[in-house]
C-alpha positions as CSV (number, residue, x, y, z in Angstrom):
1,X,-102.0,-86.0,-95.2
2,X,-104.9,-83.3,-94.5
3,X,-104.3,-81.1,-92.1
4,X,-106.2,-78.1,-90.5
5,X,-104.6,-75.0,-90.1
6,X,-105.3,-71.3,-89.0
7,X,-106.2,-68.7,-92.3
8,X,-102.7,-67.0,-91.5
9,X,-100.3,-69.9,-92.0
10,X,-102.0,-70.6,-95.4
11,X,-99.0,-69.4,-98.2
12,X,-98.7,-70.3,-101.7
13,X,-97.9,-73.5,-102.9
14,X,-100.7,-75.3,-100.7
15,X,-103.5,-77.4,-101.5
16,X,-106.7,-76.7,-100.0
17,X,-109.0,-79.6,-99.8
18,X,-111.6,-77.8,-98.0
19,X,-112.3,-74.3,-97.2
20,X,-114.1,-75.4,-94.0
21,X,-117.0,-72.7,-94.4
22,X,-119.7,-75.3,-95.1
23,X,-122.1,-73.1,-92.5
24,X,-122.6,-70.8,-95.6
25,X,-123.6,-73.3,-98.7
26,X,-125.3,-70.8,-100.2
27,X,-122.2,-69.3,-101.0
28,X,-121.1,-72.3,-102.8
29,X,-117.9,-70.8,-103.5
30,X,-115.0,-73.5,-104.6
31,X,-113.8,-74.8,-101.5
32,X,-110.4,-77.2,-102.9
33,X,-107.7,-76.7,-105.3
34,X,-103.9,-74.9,-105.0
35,X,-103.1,-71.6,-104.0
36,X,-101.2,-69.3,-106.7
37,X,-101.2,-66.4,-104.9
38,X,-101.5,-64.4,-102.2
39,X,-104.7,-62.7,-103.7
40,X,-106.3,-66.4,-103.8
41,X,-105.5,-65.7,-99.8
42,X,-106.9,-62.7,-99.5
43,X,-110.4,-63.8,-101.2
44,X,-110.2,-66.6,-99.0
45,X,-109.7,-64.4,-95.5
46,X,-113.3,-62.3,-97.5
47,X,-115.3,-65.0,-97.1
48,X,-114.7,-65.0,-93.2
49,X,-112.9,-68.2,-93.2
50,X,-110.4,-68.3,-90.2
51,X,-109.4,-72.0,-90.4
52,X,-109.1,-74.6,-93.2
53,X,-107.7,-78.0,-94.1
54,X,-104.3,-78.7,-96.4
55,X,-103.6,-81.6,-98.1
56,X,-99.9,-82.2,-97.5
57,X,-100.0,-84.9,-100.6
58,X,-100.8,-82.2,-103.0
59,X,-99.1,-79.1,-102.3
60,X,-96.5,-77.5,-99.4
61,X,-96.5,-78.8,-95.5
62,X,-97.4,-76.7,-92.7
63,X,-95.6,-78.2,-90.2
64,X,-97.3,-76.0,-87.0
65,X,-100.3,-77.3,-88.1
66,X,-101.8,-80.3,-85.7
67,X,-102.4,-83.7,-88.0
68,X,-105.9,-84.7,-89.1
69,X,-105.7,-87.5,-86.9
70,X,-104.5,-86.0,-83.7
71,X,-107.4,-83.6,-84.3
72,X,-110.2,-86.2,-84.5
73,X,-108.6,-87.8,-81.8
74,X,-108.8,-84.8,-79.5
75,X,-112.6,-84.1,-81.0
76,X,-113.5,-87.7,-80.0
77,X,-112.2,-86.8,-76.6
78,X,-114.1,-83.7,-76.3
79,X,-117.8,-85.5,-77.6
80,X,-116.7,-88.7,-75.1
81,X,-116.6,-86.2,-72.2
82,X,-120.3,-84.8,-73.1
83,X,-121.5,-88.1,-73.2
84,X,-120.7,-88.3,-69.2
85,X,-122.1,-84.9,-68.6
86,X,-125.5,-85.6,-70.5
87,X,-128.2,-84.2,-68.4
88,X,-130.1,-86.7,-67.0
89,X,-132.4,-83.8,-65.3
90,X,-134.1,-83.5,-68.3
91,X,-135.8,-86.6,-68.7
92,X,-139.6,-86.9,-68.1
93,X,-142.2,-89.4,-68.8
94,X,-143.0,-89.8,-72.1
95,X,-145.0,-92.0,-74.6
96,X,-142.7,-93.9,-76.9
97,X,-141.5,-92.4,-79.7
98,X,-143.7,-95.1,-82.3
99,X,-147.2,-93.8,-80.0
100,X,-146.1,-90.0,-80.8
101,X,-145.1,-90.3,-84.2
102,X,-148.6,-90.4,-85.7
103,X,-149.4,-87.2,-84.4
104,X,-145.9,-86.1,-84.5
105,X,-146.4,-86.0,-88.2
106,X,-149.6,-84.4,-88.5
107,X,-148.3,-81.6,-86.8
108,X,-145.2,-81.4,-88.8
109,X,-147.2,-81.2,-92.1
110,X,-149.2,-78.6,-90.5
111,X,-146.6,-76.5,-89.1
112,X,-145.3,-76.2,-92.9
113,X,-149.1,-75.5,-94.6
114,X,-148.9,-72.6,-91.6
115,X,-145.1,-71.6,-92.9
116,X,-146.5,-72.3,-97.0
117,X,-149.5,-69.6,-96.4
118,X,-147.1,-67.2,-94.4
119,X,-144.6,-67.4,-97.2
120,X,-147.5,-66.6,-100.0
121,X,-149.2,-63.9,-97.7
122,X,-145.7,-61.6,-97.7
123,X,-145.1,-62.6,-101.5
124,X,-148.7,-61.3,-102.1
125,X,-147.9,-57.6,-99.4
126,X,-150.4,-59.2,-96.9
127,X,-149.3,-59.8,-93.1
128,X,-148.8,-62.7,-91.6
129,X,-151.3,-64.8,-89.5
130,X,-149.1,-64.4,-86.1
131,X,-152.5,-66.3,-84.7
132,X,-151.4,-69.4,-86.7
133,X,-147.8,-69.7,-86.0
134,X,-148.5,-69.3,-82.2
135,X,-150.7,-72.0,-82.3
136,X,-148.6,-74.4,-84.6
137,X,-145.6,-73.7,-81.8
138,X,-147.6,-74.7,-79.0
139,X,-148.4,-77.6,-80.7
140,X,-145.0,-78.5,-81.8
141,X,-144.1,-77.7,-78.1
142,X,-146.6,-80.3,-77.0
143,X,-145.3,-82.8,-79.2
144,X,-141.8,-82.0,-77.7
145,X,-142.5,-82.3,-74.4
146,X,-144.4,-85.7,-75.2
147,X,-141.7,-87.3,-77.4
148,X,-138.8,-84.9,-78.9
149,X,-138.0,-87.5,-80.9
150,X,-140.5,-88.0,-82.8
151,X,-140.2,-84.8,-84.2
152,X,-136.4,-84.9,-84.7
153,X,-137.1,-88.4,-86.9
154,X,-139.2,-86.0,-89.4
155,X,-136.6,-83.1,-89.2
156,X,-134.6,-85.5,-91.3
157,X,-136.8,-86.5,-94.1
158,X,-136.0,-84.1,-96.7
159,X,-137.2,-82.9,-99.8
160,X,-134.7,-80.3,-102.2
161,X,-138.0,-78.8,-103.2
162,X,-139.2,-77.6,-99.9
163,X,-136.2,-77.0,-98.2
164,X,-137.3,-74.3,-97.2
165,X,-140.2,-74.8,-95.5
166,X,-138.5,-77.9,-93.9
167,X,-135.6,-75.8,-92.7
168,X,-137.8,-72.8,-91.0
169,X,-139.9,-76.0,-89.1
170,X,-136.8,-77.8,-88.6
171,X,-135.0,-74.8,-86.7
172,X,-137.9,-74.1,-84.8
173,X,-138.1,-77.8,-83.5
174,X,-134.3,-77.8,-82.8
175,X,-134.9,-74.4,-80.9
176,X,-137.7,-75.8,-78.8
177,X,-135.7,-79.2,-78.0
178,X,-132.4,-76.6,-77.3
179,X,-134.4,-74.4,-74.9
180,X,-136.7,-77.5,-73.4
181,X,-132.6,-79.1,-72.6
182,X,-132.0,-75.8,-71.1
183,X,-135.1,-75.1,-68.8
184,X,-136.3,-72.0,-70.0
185,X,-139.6,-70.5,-69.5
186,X,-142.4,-72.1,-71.5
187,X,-143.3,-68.3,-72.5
188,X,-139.7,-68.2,-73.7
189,X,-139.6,-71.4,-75.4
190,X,-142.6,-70.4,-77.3
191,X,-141.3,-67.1,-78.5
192,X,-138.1,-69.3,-79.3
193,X,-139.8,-71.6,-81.5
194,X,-141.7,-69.0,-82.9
195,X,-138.8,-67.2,-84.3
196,X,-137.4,-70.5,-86.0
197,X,-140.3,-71.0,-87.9
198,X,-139.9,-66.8,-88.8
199,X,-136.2,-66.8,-88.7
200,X,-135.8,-67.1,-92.8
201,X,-138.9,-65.5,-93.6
202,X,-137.1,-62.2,-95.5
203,X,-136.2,-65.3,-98.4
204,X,-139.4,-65.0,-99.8
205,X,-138.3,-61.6,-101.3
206,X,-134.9,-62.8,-102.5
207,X,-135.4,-63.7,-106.7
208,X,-135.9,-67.3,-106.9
209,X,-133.0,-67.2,-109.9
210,X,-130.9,-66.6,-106.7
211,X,-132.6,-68.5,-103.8
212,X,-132.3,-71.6,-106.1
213,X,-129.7,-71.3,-108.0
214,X,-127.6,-74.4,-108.9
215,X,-124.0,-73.4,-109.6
216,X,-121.8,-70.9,-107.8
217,X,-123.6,-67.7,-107.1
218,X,-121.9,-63.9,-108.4
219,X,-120.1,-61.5,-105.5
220,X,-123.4,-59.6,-106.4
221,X,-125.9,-62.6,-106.1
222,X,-124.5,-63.3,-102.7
223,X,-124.7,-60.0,-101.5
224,X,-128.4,-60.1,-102.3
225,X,-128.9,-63.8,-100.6
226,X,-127.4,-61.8,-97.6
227,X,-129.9,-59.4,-97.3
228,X,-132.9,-62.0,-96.4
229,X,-131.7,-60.9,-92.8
230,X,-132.7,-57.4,-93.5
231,X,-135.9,-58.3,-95.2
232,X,-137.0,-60.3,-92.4
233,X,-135.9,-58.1,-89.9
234,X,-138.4,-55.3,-91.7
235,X,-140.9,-57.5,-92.2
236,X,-141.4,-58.4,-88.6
237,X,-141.1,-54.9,-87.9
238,X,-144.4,-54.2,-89.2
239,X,-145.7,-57.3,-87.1
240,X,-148.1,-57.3,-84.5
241,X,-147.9,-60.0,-81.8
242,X,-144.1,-60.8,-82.0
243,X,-141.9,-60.8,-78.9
244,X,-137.9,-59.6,-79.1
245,X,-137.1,-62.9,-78.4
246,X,-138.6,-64.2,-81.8
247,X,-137.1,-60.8,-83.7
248,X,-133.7,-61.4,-82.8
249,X,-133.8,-64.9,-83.7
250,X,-134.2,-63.1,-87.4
251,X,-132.1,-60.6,-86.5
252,X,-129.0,-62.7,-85.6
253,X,-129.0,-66.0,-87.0
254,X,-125.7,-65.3,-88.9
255,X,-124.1,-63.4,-87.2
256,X,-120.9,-64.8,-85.6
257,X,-118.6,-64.5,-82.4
258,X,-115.6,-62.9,-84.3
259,X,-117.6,-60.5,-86.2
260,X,-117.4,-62.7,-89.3
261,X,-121.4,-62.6,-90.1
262,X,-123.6,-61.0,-91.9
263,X,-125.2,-58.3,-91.9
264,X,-124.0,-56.2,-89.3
265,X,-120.7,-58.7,-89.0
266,X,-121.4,-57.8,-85.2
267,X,-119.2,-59.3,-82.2
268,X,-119.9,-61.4,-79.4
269,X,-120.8,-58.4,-77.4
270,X,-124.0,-57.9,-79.6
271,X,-124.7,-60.9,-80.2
272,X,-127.5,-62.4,-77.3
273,X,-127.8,-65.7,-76.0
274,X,-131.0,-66.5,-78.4
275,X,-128.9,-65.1,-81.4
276,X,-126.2,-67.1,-80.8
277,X,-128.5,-70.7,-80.0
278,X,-130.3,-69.8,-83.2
279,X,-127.1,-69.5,-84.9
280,X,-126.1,-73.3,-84.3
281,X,-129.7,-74.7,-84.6
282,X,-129.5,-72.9,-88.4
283,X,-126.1,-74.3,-89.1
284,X,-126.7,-78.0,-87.8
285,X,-129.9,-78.1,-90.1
286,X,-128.4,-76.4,-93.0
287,X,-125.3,-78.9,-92.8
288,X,-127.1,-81.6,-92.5
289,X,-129.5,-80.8,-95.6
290,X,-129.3,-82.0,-99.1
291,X,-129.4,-78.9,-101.6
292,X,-129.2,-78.8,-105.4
293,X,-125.4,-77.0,-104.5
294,X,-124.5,-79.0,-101.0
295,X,-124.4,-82.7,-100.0
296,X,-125.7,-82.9,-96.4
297,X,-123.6,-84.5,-93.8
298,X,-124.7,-86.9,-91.6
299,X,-125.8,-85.8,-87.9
300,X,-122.9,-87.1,-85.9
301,X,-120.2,-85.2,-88.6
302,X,-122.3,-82.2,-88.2
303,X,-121.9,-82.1,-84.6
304,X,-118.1,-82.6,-84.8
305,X,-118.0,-79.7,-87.2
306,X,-120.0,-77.6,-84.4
307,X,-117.5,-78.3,-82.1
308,X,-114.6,-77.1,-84.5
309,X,-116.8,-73.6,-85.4
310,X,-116.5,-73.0,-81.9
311,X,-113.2,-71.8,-82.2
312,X,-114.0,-68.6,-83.7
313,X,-117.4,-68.3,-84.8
314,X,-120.2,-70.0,-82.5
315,X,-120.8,-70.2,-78.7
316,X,-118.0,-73.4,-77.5
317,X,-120.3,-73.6,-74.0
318,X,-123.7,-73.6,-76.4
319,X,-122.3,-75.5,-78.9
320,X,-122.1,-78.1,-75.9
321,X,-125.1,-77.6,-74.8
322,X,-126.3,-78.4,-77.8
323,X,-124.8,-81.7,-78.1
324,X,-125.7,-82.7,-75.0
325,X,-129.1,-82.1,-75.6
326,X,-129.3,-83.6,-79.3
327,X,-126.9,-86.5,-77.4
328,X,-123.3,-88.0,-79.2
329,X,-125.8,-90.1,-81.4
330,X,-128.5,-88.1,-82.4
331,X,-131.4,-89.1,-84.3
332,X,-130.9,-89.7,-87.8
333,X,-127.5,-90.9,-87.0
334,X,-126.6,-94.6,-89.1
335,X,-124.7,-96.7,-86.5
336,X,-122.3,-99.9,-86.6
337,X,-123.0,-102.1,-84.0
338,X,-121.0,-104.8,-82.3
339,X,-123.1,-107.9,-83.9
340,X,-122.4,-106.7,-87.8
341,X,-125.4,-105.1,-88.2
342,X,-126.3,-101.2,-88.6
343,X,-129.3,-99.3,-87.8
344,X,-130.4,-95.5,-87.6
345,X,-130.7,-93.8,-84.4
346,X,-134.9,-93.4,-83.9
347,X,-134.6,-92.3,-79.9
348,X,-131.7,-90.4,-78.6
349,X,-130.6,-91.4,-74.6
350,X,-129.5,-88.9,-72.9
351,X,-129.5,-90.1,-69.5
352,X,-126.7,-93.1,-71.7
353,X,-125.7,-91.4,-74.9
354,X,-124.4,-94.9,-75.9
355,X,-127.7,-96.8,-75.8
356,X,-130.0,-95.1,-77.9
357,X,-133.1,-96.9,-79.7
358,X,-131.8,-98.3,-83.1
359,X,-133.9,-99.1,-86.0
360,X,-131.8,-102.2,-87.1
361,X,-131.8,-103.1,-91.2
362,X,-128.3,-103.4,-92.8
363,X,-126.3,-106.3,-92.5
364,X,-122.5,-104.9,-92.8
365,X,-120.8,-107.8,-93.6
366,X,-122.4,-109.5,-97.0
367,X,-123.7,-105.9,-97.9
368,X,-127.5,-106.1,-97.8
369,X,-130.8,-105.4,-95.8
370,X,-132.2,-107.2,-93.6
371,X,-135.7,-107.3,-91.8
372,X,-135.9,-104.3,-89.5
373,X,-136.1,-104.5,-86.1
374,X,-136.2,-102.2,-83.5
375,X,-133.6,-102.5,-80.9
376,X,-133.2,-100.8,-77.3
377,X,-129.2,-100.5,-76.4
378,X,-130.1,-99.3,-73.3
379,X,-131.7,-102.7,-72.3
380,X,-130.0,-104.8,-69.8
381,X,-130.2,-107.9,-71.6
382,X,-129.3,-105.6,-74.9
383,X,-126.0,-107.8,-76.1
384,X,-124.8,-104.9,-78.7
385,X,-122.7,-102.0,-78.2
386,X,-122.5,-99.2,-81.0
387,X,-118.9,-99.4,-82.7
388,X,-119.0,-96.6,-85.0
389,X,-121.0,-94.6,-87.3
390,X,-121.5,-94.8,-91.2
391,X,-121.7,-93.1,-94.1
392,X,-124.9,-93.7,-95.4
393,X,-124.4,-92.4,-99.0
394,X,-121.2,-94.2,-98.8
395,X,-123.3,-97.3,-99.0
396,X,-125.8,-96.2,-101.3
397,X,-128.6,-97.0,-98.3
398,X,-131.7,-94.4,-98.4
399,X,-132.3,-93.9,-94.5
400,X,-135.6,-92.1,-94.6
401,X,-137.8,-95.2,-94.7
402,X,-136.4,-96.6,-91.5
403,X,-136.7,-93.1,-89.5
C-alpha cells in the first residue's frame, strides 16, 4: 500500500516510491528505492522534501501515516468544494474559443520570436528590447480577455526543444489568466505577465551541458542551475522600463513558504503575493511539461499535487485560487464521459466546472478513435456527464491534435 507520510517518520527499512519533489525536475535526483540509512534520510531532508510516499509492499509500515486512498478521497473532497465556489463573477462576453484560436496562435508564436531574440540579445551582452515584451503582453492580455482559452489550448502543445521558450510564454499566460481571476489592475496584470515571459531569463547564462542535461545532474551542476535566479535578478537590474512587480516575479519564483527555496531559502514573510502566484504558475507548467529527464503529468494530477504542496511549501488560499480560476477540469485535461467516449477539455466553465467544452475522439470501450466532435456539457439538452479523467499516455493517445 503507498502511503504519504511526513520527512520525520521516514526510518530505515522503508521503501520510498516517490520523493514527492517533482516541483524541482531539474534536480532529477532518484526519487524511489529503500532506505539503508539514516544518511539516505538526511540527503533526503537536503533536498527540502518535507513529505513523501512509502510503499508498505516493499519495505516497513508507518502506521500514523493516512492511506493513499483516504488521502485522495479527502483531496477529491477539497477540489469538489472549489468546484461550488468557482467564481462566476469573472465571466464576460467572449468570442468562442474556435473564432479566437487563429489569432490566439499568431500571437503565441510571436510572443516566443519576442522571448527567442531576448534570449540571443543577453547571450550576445546586448539589452533587451523591454519595447517588445510590453507590447507582446498586451497582446497576450487581449487575447485573454477575448478567450483565455484559447491560449491555454496552445500552453499545452509542447516541444522538448523549446521548452524553454514555451515555459517563459506559458507562465506569463497562466499569470495573466491568475491575476485576470483575481481582478487586479490592468497595469498590474501587465507588469505580471511581463515578468512570466522574464521570469527564467538568467537561464540563458547557465552552460547548456547543464540546462539540458539528460541524466541526473552533480551537487555542483545543481548548484549552478540554481543560480539562474541570481542571473536574472542582475540582469533586470540593469533594465530600463521594468516595474517591481515584474522583478520579483524573477526574484521569487522558487522560493517557498517554509524557507525550502532557493536562493535566498526565504520565508513566507518575504515572500509577496506576486512571488508566491508566480511560484504555482512555474510549478503547474513545469509539472505538466515533457522534459528529456521528467514525464509531464496531466493537468487535473497537477492540480491535485498543488493542493498537496500547500502544506508546506506554496500559498493553500492561492493555490485555490488558482484552481478555481484554471477550473477542476482544466484545459488540456482527457475526460471519460458517461456515453463511453473521451475527449480533451478545449474550454474550461467556470460558472459549472463540470460542463466544460469537450473535444470528443476516443471510443473507451473497443479502444480506438472516433470522428471528433465538439461537445458542450453545459448544454441543457447535453445527455453526458464527465465520469473521470484519463491517463493519456496510459493509452498511448497523442492529445495535441485535438487541442
Amino acid at each position: 500500500m503507498i502511503k504519504k507520510i511526513l520527512i520525520s517518520m521516514l526510518k530505515p527499512g522503508m521503501y520510498v516510491s516517490d520523493l514527492n519533489n517533482q516541483w524541482v525536475p531539474s534536480n532529477n535526483a532518484s526519487r524511489s528505492g529503500k532506505i539503508g540509512s539514516q544518511a539516505t534520510i538526511d540527503k533526503i531532508k537536503q533536498l527540502g522534501v518535507t513529505e513523501l510516499f512509502i510503499d508498505t509492499a516493499k519495505g516497513l509500515d508507518c502506521p500514523e501515516a493516512m492511506p493513499a486512498d483516504e488521502q485522495k478521497q479527502v483531496q477529491a473532497q477539497q477540489l469538489e468544494s472549489l468546484q461550488l465556489q468557482s467564481d462566476a463573477g469573472t465571466a464576460r462576453k467572449r468570442v468562442p474559443v474556435s473564432k479566437e484560436r487563429d489569432r490566439a496562435e499568431k500571437r503565441y508564436q510571436q510572443a516566443r520570436n519576442v522571448i527567442d531574440d531576448v534570449l540571443q540579445d543577453v547571450k550576445n551582452h546586448g539589452a533587451i528590447d523591454v519595447a517588445a515584451v510590453d507590447q507582446t503582453s498586451e497582446e497576450l492580455l487581449e487575447s485573454l480577455n477575448t478567450n483565455e482559452n484559447a491560449l491555454a489550448c496552445l500552453s499545452h502543445i509542447r516541444s522538448k526543444d523549446t521548452y524553454l521558450l514555451q515555459h517563459s510564454v506559458n507562465v506569463g499566460i497562466l499569470l495573466g489568466i491568475f491575476g485576470r481571476s483575481l481582478r487586479l489592475d490592468p497595469k498590474v496584470l501587465k507588469e505580471l505577465v511581463i515578468g512570466g515571459i522574464l521570469h527564467d531569463i538568467g537561464k540563458v547564462l547557465v552552460p547548456d551541458s547543464i540546462l539540458h542535461k539528460p541524466g541526473k545532474l552533480e551537487p555542483d551542476e545543481w548548484d549552478e542551475m540554481k543560480r539562474h535566479v541570481t542571473y536574472g535578478e542582475k540582469i533586470l537590474d540593469v533594465t530600463a522600463g521594468l516595474s517591481e512587480v515584474s522583478r520579483s516575479i524573477c526574484r521569487l519564483h522558487h522560493e517557498r513558504l517554509d524557507g525550502t527555496g532557493y536562493p535566498r531559502s526565504l520565508n513566507q514573510d518575504k515572500i509577496d503575493r506576486f512571488g508566491r502566484m508566480a511560484a504555482i504558475c512555474d510549478v503547474y507548467d513545469a509539472v505538466t511539461a515533457d522534459r528529456v529527464y521528467h514525464t509531464g503529468m496531466s493537468p487535473d494530477l497537477a492540480l491535485r499535487k498543488l493542493v498537496e504542496w500547500s502544506i508546506f511549501h506554496l500559498d493553500k488560499e492561492l493555490v485555490y485560487d488558482f484552481i478555481r480560476c484554471l477550473s477542476v477540469y482544466p484545459v488540456g485535461t482527457l475526460v471519460e464521459l458517461s456515453n463511453n467516449r473521451a475527449g480533451v477539455v478545449i474550454e474550461a466553465n467556470r460558472r459549472s466546472p463540470k460542463h466544460p467544452l469537450v473535444r470528443v475522439f476516443y471510443n473507451t470501450v473497443n479502444r480506438h478513435q472516433v470522428e471528433p466532435v465538439v461537445v458542450d456539457l453545459a448544454k441543457a439538452n447535453s445527455r453526458y456527464d464527465i465520469v473521470g479523467t484519463l491517463d493519456a499516455r496510459q493509452l498511448n493517445l497523442d492529445i495535441t491534435p485535438f487541442l
